[in-house]
C-alpha positions in Angstrom: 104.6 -39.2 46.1 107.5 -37.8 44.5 107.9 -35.7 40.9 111.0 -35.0 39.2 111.6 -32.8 36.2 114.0 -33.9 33.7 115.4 -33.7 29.9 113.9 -35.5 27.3 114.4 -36.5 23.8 110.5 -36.1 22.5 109.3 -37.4 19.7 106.3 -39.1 17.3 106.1 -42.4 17.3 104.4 -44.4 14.3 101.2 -46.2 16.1 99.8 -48.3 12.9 97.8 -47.8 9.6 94.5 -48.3 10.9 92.6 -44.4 9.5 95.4 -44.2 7.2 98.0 -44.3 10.1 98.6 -42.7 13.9 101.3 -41.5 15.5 101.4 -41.2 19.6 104.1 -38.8 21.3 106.9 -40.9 23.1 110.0 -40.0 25.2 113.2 -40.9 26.4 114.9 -39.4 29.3 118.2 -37.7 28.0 121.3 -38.6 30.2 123.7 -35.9 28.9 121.3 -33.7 30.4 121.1 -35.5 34.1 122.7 -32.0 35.8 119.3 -30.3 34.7 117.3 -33.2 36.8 115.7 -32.7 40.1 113.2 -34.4 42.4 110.3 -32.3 44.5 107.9 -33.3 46.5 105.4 -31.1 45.3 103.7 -31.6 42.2 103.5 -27.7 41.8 106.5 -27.2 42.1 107.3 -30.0 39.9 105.7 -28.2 36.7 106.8 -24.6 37.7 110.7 -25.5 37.5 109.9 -27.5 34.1 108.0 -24.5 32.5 111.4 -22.8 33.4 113.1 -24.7 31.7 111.0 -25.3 28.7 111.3 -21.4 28.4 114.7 -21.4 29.2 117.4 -20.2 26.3 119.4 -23.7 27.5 116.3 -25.5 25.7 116.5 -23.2 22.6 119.6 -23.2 21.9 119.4 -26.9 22.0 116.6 -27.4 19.9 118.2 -25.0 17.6 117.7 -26.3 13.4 115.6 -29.3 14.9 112.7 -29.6 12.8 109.0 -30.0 14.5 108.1 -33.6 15.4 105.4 -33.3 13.4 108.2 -33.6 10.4 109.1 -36.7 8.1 112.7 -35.0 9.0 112.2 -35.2 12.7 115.2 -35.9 14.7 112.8 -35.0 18.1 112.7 -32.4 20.2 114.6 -31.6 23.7 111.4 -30.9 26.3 111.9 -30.7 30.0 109.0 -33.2 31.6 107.7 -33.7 35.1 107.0 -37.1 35.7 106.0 -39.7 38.9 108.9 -41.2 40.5 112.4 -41.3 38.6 113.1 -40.8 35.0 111.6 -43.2 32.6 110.5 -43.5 29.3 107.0 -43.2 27.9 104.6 -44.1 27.0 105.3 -47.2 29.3 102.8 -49.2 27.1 102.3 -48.9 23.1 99.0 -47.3 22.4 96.6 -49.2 20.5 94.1 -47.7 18.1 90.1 -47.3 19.2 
């Protein structure tokens, strides 16, 4: 199994009205950002580079004047994620409400 750790555009995504509406976190990989992206074999390593990253002043200065995704002004959030395999978005399946 591999992991790789890349650049994403995070956000919240609008899930339905059901308990006077839900929203569900969603991301997209961010391919201006590719340079940033590597693979490891090991998941620890995996989520040691990314909490790097997410600390990292690269990621601040790029969410710089971004508002929370929590916002109505939300434009998302740059987040460095460790996924299975290669870059993809996710969720790869809308969630449904229970």
């Amino acid at each position: 199994m591999s992991y790789t750790v890349a650049i994403y555009l995070v956000d919240l995504a609008y899930g339905g009205p059901e308990e006077g509406g839900w929203y569900y976190e969603c991301g997209e990989p961010a391919p201006e950002f590719a340079a940033k992206t590597r693979g490891f074999a090991r998941e620890n390593d995996a989520h040691r580079y990314c909490k790097k990253l997410n600390g990292s002043a690269f990621l601040d200065d790029l969410n710089k004047g971004r508002p929370s995704i929590c916002s109505v002004l939300s434009r998302g959030l740059y987040s460095a994620v460790v996924r299975e395999g290669n870059p993809a978005p996710y969720p790869a399946i809308k969630p449904h409400y229970e």
